[in-house]
Structure formats: C-alpha cells, structure tokens
C-alpha positions as CSV (number, residue, x, y, z in Angstrom):
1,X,-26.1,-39.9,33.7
2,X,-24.4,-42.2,30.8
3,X,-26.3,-40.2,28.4
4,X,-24.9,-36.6,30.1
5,X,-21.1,-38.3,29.9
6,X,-21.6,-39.0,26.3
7,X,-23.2,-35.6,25.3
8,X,-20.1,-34.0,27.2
9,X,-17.2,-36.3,25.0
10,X,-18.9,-36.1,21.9
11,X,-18.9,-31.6,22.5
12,X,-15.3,-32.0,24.0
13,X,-14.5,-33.9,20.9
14,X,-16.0,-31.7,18.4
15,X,-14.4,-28.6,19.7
16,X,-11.2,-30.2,19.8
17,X,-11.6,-31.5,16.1
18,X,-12.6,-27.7,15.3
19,X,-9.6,-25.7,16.6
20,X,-7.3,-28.4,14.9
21,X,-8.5,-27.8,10.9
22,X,-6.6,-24.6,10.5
23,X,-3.5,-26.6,12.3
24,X,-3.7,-30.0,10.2
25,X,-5.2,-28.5,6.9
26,X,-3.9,-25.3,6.2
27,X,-0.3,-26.2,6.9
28,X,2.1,-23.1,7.8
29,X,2.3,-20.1,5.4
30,X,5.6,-19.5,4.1
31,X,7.4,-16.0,5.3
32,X,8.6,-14.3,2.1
33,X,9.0,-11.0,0.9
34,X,8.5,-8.8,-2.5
35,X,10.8,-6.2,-4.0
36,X,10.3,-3.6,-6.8
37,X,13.3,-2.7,-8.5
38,X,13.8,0.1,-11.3
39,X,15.7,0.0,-14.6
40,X,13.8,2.0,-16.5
41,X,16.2,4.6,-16.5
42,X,14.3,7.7,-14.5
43,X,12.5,7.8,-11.5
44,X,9.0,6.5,-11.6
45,X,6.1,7.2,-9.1
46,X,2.5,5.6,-7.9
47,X,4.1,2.0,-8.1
48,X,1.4,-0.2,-6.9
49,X,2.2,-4.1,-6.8
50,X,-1.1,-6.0,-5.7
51,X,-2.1,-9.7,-6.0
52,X,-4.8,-11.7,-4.8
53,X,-6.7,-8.7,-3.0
54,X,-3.2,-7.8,-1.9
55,X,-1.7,-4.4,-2.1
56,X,1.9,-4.4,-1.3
57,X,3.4,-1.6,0.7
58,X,6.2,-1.8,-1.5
59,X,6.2,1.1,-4.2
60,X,5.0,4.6,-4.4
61,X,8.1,6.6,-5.6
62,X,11.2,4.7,-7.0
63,X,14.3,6.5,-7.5
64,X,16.5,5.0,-11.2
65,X,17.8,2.3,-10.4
66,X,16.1,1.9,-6.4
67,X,14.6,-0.2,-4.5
68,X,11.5,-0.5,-2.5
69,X,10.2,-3.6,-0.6
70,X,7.7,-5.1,1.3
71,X,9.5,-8.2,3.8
72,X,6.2,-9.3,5.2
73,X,3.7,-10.6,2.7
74,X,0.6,-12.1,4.5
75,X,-0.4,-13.7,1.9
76,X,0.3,-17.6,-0.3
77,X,2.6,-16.8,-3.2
78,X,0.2,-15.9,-6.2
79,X,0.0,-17.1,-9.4
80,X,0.1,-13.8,-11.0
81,X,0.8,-10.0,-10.0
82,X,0.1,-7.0,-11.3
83,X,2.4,-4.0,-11.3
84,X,1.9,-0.4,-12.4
85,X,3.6,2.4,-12.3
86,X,4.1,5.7,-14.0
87,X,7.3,6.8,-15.6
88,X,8.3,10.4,-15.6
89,X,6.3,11.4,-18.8
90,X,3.5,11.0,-16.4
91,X,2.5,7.6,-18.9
92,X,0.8,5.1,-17.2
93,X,1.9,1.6,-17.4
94,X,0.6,-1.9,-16.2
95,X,2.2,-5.4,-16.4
96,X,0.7,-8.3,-15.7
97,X,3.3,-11.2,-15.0
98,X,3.5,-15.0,-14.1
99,X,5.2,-15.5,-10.4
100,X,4.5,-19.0,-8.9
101,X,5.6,-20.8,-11.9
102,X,8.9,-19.4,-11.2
103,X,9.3,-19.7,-7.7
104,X,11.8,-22.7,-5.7
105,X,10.0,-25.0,-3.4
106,X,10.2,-23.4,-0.2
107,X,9.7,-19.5,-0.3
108,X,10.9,-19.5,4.0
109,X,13.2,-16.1,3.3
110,X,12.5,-15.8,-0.2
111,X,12.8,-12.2,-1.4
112,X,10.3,-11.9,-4.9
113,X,12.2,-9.2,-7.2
114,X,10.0,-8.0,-9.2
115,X,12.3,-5.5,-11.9
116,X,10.6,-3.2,-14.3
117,X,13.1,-2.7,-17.6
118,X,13.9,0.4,-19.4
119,X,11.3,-1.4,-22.5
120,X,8.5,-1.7,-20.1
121,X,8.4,-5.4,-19.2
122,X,8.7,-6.7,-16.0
123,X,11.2,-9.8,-14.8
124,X,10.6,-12.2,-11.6
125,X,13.4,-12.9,-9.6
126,X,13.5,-15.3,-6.3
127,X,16.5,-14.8,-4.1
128,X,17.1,-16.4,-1.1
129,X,19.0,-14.0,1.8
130,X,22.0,-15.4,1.3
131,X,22.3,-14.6,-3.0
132,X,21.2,-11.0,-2.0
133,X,23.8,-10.9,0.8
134,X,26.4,-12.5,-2.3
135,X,24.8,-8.9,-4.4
136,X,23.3,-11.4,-7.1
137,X,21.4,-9.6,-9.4
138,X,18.4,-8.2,-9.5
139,X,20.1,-7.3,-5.9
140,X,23.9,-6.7,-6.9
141,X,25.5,-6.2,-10.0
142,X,26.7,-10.3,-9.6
C-alpha cells in the first residue's frame, strides 16, 4: 500500500515537473513584428525576408518607396536575416545583415524595419509603436 502511495507521488510529481519546463525555462517570447521598406527608387518584386527557417510573409511586390509587413513573427529575434529581392532590371539581389546586435532590450511591440537603399544595402531599424505613430523614419519622414 505505502509502496502504491509512493509510486503514485513520485508519477504525479514527475508530470507536474514536465508540463512546467516550457513555463520556467523557456521564458515568454517576445511579440514583435518585421517591415520591408523600399528606397531603391522603382518598384521591386519576389522580396523574400527569411531567418532562422523563417520565411516572413512580408514581401513579394513593393511599390517605390512602400511598405510591406509581417506584425506576427513566431519566432526569437535572429541574429542575422537574409533579404532578397529583385529590382525592375529583373537583377537579383541578396543581403545578408546583422539584426539582434541592434535591437533594445525588450522587442514587446517592436516593429524591425528592414530598408533596402537605392545602392543596394540594406539598414535595420527598431521602432517601438509609438516612434512609428510620431512618423520616425524608416516609418515617416521624422
């Protein structure tokens, strides 16, 4: 009977212990978003942002000067991201740039602005709801 009581616990205990890792080491995931802006001066197609086995819904077509974003990234804020695109040439371009090294400490609302430049290279931009709200660029003119 003792033996039955203890074999009960010690299962109740490890099942507990089991559906509390993802809560007490994996923390919560922040909510942040990723934008794709164009200054390259002409439209540009096939944009693909991906990361980390990501692909971000964000892209395809983007009118001069547009927009296109993706507000609901599943995913922890890479290192690095990889954007291509092709201008209206048809030329294919690729740019591989830095992001968590430029990100704040908490990414809750964070918007990543990820602007490709008439030259080709590609900026990383953070901006919290509020500075897009105040139109600070990449968002606004400032």
């Amino acid at each position: 009977m003792l033996k039955r009581r203890l074999f009960r616990w010690s299962l109740f205990l490890v099942l507990v212990a089991t559906m509390s890792i993802p809560i007490g080491c994996g923390g919560r995931r922040a909510k942040y978003g990723v934008a794709i802006k164009n200054e390259t001066g002409e439209a540009i197609d096939d944009v693909d942002l991906t990361f980390g086995g990501f692909k971000s819904a964000a892209g395809g077509y983007v009118a001069d000067n547009g927009f296109a974003f993706d507000l609901d990234v599943p995913r922890p804020v890479p290192d690095k991201a990889r954007l291509a695109w092709k201008g209206a040439s048809g030329a294919a371009r690729m740019k591989e740039v830095d992001v968590l090294p430029l990100m704040p400490k908490s990414m809750d609302g964070i918007t990543i602005f990820f602007v490709i430049h008439k030259d080709g290279n590609v900026t990383v931009t953070p901006l919290t709801k509020d500075e897009q709200r105040a139109g600070k660029p990449p968002f606004g003119k400032g």
